[in-house]
Each structure stands twice: as structure tokens, then as C-alpha cells.
C-alpha positions in Angstrom: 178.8 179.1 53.0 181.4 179.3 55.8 184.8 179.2 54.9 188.0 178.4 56.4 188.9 175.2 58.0 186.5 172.7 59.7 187.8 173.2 62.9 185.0 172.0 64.8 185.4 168.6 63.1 188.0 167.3 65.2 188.5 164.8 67.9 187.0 165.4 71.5 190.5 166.6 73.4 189.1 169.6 75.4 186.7 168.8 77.9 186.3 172.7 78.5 184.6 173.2 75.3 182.9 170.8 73.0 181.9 172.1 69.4 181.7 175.6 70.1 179.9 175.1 73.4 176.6 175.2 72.2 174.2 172.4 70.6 171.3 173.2 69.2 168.8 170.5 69.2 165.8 170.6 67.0 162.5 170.4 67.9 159.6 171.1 64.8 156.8 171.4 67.1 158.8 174.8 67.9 160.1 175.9 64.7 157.6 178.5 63.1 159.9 178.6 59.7 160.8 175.0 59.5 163.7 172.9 60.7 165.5 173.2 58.0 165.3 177.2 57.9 165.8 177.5 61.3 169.1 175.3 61.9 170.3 177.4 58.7 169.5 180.4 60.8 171.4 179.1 63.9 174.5 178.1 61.7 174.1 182.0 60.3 174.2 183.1 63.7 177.5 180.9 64.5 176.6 177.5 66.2 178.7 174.6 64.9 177.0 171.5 66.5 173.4 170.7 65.9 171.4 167.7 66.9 168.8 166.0 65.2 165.7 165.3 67.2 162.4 164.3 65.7 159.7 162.5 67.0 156.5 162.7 65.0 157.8 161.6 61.4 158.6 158.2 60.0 161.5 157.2 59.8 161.9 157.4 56.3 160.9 161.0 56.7 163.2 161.6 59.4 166.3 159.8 57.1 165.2 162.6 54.5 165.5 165.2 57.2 168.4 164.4 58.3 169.8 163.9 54.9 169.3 167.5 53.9 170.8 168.8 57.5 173.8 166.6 56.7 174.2 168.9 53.4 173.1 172.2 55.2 175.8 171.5 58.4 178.9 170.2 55.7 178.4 173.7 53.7 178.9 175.4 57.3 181.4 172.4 58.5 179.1 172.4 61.1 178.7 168.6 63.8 175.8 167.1 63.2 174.6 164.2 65.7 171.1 162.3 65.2 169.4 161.9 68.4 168.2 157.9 69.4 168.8 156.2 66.0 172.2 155.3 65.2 170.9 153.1 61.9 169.9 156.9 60.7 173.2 158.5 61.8 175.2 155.7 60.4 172.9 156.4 57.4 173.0 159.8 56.5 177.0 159.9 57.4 176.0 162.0 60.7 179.1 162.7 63.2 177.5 161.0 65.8 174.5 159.8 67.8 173.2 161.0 71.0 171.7 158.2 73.1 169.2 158.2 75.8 168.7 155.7 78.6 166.2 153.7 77.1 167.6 153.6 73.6 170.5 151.2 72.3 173.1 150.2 74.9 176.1 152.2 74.5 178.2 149.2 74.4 176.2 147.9 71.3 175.7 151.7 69.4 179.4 151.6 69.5 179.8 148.3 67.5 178.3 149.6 64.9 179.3 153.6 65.0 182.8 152.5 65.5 185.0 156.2 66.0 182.0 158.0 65.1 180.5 160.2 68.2 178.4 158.6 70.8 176.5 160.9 73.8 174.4 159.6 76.3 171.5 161.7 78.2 172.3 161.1 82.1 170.1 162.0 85.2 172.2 161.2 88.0 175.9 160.6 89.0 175.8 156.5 88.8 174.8 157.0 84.8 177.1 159.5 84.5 179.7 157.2 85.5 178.3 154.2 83.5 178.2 156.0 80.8 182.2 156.7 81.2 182.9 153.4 82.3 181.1 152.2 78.8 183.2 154.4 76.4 180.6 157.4 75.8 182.5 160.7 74.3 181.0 162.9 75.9 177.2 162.9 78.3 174.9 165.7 78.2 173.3 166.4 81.9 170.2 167.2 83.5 167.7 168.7 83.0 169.9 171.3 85.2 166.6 173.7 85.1 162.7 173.1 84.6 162.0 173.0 81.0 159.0 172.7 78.9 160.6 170.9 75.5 160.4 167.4 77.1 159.4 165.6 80.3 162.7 164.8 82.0 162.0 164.9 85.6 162.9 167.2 88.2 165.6 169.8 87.8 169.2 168.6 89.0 170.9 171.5 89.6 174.0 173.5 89.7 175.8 171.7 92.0 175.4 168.6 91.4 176.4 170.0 87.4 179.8 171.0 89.3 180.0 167.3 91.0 179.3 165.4 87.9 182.0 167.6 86.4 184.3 167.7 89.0 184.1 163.6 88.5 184.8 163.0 84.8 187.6 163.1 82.5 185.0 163.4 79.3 183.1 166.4 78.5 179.8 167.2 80.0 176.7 168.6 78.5 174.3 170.6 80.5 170.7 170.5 79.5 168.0 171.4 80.6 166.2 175.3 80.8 169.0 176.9 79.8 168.7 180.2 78.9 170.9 183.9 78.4 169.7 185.0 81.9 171.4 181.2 83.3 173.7 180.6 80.9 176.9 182.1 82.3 176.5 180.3 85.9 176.2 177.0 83.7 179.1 177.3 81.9 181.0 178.6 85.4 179.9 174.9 86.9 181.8 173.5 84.7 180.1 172.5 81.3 181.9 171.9 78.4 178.6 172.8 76.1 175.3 173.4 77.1 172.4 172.0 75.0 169.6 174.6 74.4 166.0 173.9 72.1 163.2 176.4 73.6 165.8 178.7 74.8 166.4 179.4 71.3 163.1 178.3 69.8 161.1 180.3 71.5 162.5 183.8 71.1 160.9 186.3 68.4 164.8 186.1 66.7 165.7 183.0 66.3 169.0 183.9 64.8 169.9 186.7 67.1 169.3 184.8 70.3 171.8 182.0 68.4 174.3 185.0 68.2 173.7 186.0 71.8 174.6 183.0 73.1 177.8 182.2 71.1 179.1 185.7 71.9 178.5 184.9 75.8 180.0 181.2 75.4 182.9 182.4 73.6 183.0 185.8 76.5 183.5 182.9 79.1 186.0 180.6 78.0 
């Protein structure tokens, strides 16, 4: 168990770096030892905000899930968001829920989250905006890079990372490929975090790859 304050339980108020600049998102199609294991593994390694994405259990299933990361990320005072289902999030007493553009209206998810955290997934610079405009805390971005976890279209880019920055006053996400051989030129564009699944998931050390990348996020800020 981590001790010490839960300083990464606080309110958004530096868009330069959200959570420890790195969310983990889970994916158990990838995760040899288990979800569970490995987001223990990741919190071992010093990420402090993990999201909860599942798509092949019930939902009942998924609410157990996400029950037990709830314990696992208090005993680290780690963030946890639930990715797509605020009900679940609301449920499990999650931090927050990250949206994406087919799932509740942001408008509506924040009736019922009230302060909790809401992020949105955006693809261009007019649902980046929207997403401002309709009170989202922060918007993850991209996919910046080509990336094998999911089927989100064609990569965005750098620049246009920089642009969508340049153009907020909330923090940005980048998502998307990211990798340790990328990772500093995200984070020099502008990020606030970076959102990483395979990058992790698919390295023989789980838990030292975590490490690499908090010890270059933390080099760069």
C-alpha cells in the first residue's frame, strides 16, 4: 500500500499534467496475468490514474470488476474512471467516466455524475470544442498514431495534437500508439496525459515498462 497523501485526488487545475500524466486503460484480451494483477502491477510501477475498459463481460461482471479495482486503486489513492457506463461508475463510487461519441451525451452523463469526472474521446477539432462547450473535464485525443487496441480511424497526428492544444483551456489526452520511442514528442505537443493500453500491455514487463514511462513523463514536465 502507498502511503502519503492522495495527491492525485484533487481537482483538474493544471492542464499540463493530469493524474500523473499517464492513464492506463485496461484491455483483458491483452493482459496475460489478469486485469486485476496487472493494474496492481502498473500502480507498483507508479501510475496513479487507471481506466476501466471492458467489452466482453456482462455487466454485472463488469460492476464486480470494477468493484475490486475501486479497492485495488483507493489502497494506492490511485483515479479510477470507468470507460462508457456512468450507471457503473456512479455504482462502484469510480472518480469518473470516460465517454465516447456514441455513448451518453455529455450534457446528460453530467446530470447524473454531478462533480464527478467526465472525459470524452474526440477525433477532430469541432468535438474537441463541443466537448468544451458542453462542460467535459478534460478530452482524450486521437488516435495521434496507428494502433492495434481498437479501430479508431486514421491517425491524427502531432500537429493537429499541438492545435487542439493550443485551442483549449481543459486538459488534453493524447491517445492513440503511444509508445517510449513517441512518447516524449507527445508530451512536447502539448498533452496533459497520454493514454497508453498495448504500449504497456504488450511488453514482456509489464511493470517495468509502467516505470519507464512515469520516469520519462515526470523527466519532461
Amino acid at each position: 500500500m502507498m502511503s502519503g497523501a492522495p495527491v492525485f485526488r484533487q481537482e483538474i487545475t493544471d492542464k499540463n499534467m493530469l493524474y500523473g500524466g499517464i492513464c492506463f486503460i485496461t484491455e483483458s484480451s491483452l493482459s496475460a496475468l489478469g486485469v486485476e494483477e496487472t493494474v496492481r502491477r502498473v500502480l507498483d510501477a507508479g501510475i496513479r490514474w487507471i481506466q476501466y475498459r471492458e467489452k466482453a463481460l456482462c455487466r454485472r461482471d463488469m460492476f464486480l470488476q470494477a468493484e475490486r479495482l475501486r479497492s485495488l486503486t483507493n489502497e494506492y489513492s490511485a483515479v479510477l474512471t470507468v470507460n462508457d457506463h456512468a450507471d457503473i461508475a456512479l455504482a462502484v463510487d469510480a472518480d469518473g467516466v470516460h465517454l465516447g461519441q456514441d455513448d451518453l451525451p455529455l450534457k446528460a452523463a453530467r446530470k447524473i455524475m454531478g462533480k464527478k469526472i467526465i472525459g470524452i474521446s474526440t477525433h477532430d477539432m469541432n468535438q474537441a470544442l463541443e466537448a468544451r462547450r458542453n462542460g467535459a473535464d478534460y478530452i482524450g485525443f486521437g488516435p495521434i498514431f496507428q494502433t492495434s487496441t481498437k479501430d479508431a480511424g486514421i491517425p491524427r497526428g502531432l500537429n493537429l495534437l499541438r492545435d487542439v492544444v493550443s485551442s483549449l483551456d481543459i486538459p488534453v489526452v493524447a491517445i492513440g500508439g503511444i509508445n517510449l520511442k513517441n512518447l516524449r514528442d507527445v508530451m512536447r505537443h502539448g498533452a496533459s496525459a497520454v493514454a497508453v493500453a498495448s504500449g504497456i500491455l504488450k511488453s514482456p514487463d509489464v511493470c517495468r515498462t509502467a516505470r519507464d514511462f512515469v520516469n520519462i513523463i515526470y523527466a519532461e514536465i
